[in-house]
Backbone as CSV, one residue per row, in Angstrom:
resi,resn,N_x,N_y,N_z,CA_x,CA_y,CA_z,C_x,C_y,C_z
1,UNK,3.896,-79.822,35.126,3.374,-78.591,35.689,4.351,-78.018,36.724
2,UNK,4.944,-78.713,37.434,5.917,-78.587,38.582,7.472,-77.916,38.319
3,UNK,7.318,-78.966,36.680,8.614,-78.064,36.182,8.349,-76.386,35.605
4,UNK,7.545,-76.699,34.762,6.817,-75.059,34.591,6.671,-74.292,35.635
5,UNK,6.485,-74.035,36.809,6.579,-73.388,37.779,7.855,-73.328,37.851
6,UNK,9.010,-73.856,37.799,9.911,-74.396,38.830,11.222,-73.175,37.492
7,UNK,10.644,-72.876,36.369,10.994,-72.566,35.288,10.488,-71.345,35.443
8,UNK,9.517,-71.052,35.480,9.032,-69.579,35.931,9.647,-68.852,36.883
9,UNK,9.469,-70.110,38.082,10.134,-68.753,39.608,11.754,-68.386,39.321
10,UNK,12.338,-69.329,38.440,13.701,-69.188,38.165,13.618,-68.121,36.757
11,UNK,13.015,-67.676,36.373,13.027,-67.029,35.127,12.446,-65.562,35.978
12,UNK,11.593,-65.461,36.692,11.491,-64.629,37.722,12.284,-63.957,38.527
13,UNK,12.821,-64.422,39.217,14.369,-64.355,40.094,15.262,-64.179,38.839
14,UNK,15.252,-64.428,38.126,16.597,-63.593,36.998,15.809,-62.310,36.804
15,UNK,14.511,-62.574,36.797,14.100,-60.770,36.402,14.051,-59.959,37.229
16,UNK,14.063,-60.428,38.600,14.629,-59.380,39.704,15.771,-58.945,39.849
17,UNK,16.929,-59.811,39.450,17.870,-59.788,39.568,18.664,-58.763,38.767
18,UNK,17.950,-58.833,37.523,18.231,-58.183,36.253,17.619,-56.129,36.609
19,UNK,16.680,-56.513,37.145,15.904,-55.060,37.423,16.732,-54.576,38.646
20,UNK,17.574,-55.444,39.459,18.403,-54.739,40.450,19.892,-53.601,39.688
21,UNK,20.132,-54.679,38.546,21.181,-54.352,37.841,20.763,-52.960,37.089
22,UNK,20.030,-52.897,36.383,19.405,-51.784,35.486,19.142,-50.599,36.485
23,UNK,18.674,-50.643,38.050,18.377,-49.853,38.570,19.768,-49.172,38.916
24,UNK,20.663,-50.054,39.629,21.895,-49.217,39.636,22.800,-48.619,38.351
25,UNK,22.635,-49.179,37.561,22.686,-48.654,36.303,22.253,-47.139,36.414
26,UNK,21.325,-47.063,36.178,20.486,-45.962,36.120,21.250,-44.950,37.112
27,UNK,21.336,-45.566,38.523,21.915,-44.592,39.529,22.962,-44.064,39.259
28,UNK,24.021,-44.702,38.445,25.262,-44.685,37.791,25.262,-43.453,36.983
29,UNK,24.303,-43.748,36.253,24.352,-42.949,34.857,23.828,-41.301,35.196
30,UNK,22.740,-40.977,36.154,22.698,-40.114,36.977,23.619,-39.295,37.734
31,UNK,24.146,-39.882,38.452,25.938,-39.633,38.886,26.726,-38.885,37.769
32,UNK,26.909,-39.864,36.956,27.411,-39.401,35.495,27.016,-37.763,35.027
33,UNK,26.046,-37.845,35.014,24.792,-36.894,34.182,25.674,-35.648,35.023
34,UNK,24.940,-35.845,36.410,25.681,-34.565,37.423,27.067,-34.366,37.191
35,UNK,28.070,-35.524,36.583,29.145,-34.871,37.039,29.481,-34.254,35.432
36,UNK,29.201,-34.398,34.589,29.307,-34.158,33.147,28.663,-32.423,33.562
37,UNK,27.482,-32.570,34.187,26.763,-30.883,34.077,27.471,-30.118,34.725
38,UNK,27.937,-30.600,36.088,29.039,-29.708,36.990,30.130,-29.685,35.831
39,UNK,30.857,-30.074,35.118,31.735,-30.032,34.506,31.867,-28.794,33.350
40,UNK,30.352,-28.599,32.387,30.390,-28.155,31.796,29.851,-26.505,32.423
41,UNK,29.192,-26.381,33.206,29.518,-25.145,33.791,30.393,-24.504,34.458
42,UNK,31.507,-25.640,34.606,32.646,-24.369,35.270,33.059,-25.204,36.530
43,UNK,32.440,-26.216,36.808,32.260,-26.371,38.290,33.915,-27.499,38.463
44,UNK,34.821,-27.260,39.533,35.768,-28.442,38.906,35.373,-30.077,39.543
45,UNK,35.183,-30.667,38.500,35.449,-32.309,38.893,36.758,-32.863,38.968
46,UNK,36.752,-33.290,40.305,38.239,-34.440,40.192,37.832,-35.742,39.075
47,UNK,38.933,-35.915,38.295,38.685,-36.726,37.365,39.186,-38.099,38.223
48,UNK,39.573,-37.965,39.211,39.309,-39.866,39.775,38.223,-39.934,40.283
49,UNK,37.205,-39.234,40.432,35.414,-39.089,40.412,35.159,-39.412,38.791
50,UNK,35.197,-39.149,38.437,34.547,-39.146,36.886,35.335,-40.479,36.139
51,UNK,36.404,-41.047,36.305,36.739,-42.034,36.802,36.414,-43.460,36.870
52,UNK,36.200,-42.946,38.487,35.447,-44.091,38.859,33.887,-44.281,38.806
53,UNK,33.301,-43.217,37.675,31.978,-43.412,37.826,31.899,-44.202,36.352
54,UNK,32.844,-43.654,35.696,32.602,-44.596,34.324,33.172,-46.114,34.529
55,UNK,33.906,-46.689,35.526,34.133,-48.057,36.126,32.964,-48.537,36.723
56,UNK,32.291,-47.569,37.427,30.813,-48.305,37.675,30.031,-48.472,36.841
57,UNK,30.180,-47.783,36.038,28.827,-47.834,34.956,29.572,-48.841,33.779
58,UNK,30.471,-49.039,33.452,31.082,-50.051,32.527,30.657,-51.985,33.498
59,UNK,30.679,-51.800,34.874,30.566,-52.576,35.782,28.891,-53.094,35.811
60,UNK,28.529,-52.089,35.915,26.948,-52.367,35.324,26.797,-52.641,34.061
61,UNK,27.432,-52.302,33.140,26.880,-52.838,31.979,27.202,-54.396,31.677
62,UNK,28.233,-54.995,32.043,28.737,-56.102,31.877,27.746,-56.740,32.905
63,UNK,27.280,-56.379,34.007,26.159,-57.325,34.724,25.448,-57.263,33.850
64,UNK,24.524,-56.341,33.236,22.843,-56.336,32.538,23.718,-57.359,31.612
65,UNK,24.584,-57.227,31.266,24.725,-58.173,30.127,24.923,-59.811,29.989
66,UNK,25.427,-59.677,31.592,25.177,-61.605,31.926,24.137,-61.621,32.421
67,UNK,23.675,-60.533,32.877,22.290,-61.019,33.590,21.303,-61.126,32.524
68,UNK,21.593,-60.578,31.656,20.960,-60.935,30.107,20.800,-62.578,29.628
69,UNK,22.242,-62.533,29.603,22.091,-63.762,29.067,21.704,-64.831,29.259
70,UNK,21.945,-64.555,30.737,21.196,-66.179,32.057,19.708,-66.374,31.743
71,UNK,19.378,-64.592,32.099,17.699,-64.827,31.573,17.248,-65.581,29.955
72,UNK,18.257,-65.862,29.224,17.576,-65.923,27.888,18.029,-67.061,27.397
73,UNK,18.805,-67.547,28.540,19.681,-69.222,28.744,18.392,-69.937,29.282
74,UNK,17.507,-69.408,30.062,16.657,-69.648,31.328,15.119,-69.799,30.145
75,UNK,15.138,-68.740,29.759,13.357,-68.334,29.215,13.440,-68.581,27.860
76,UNK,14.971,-68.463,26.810,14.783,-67.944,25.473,15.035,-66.866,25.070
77,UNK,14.673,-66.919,23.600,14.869,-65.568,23.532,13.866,-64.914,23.164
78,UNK,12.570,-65.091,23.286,11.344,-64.819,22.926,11.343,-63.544,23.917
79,UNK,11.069,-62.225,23.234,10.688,-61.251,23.655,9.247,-60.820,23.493
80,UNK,8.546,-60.451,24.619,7.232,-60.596,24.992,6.919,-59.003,25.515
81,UNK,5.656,-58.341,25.109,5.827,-57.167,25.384,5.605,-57.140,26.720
82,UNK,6.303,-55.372,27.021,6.675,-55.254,27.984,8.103,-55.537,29.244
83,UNK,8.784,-56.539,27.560,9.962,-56.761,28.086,11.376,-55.552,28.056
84,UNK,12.406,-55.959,28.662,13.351,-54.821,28.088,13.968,-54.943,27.043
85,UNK,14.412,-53.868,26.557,14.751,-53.559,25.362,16.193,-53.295,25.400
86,UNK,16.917,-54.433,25.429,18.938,-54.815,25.706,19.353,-53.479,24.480
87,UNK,18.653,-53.557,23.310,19.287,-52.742,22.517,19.418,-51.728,22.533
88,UNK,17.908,-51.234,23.074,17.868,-49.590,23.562,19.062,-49.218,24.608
89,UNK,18.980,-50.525,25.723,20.011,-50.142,26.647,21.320,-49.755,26.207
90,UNK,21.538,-50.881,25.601,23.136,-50.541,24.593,23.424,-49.041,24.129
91,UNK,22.142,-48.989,23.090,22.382,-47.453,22.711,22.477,-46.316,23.720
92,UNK,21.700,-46.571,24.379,21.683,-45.219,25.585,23.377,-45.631,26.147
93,UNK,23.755,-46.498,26.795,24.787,-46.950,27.244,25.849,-46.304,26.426
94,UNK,25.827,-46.608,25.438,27.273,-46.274,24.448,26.812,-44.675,24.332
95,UNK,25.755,-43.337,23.868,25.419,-42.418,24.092,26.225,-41.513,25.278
96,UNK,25.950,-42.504,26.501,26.570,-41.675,27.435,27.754,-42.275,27.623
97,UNK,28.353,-42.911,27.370,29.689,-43.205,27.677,30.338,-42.159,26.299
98,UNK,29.787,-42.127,25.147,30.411,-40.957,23.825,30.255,-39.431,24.572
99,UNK,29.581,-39.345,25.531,29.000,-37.997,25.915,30.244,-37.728,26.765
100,UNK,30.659,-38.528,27.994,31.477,-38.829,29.296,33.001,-38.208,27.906
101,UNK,32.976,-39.046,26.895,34.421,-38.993,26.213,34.479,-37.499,25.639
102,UNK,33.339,-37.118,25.489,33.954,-35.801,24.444,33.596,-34.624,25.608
103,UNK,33.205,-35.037,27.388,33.285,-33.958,27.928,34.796,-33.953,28.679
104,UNK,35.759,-35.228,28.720,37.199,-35.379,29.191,37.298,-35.003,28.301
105,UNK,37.474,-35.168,26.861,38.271,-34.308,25.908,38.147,-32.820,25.442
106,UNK,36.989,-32.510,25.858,37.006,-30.923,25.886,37.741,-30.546,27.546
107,UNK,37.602,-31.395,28.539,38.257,-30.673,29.739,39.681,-30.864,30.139
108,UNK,40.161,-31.777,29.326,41.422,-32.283,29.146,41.817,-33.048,30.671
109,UNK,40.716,-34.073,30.918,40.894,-34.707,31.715,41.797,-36.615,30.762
110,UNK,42.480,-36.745,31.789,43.347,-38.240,31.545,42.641,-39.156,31.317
């Protein structure tokens, strides 16, 4: 019983850990969002902003992704509803990183 707890609070604490990651994620990708919209109206972005926002957000993705794995080193891989959905993330992930590429290549950023 002691270990079951002891397995939980540690499977727990990866899911905080994991929801810290996804949240900045998110903040990332937001950032992103704004600087892609300033971009396409006219507005100028320095591209060592745009940059370094796709280094953060490549930076986040490689966390969700160990932080993935610890959790599923930890719990399994039994997905239980209500859990997250790594794949959806992926897709959205790769989405806006294809979005980020074809708005440098229409602005003829490096």
């Amino acid at each position: 019983m002691t270990q079951e707890r002891s397995h939980q609070a540690e499977a727990s604490l990866e899911r905080r850990k994991l929801d810290e990651v996804i949240e900045m994620f998110d903040s990332v990708t937001e950032t992103l969002a704004e600087l892609v919209h300033d971009m396409q109206s006219g507005k100028p972005v320095p591209p060592r902003q745009i940059r370094a926002q796709i280094a953060d957000l490549q930076s986040a993705y490689f966390s969700i992704k160990k932080a993935e794995e610890a959790f599923h080193d930890k719990t399994g891989n039994v997905q239980r509803e209500g859990d997250i959905d790594f794949d959806a993330i992926r897709t959205e992930i790769g989405r806006k990183l294809d979005k980020l590429r074809a708005a440098r290549d229409a602005g003829g950023l490096s």
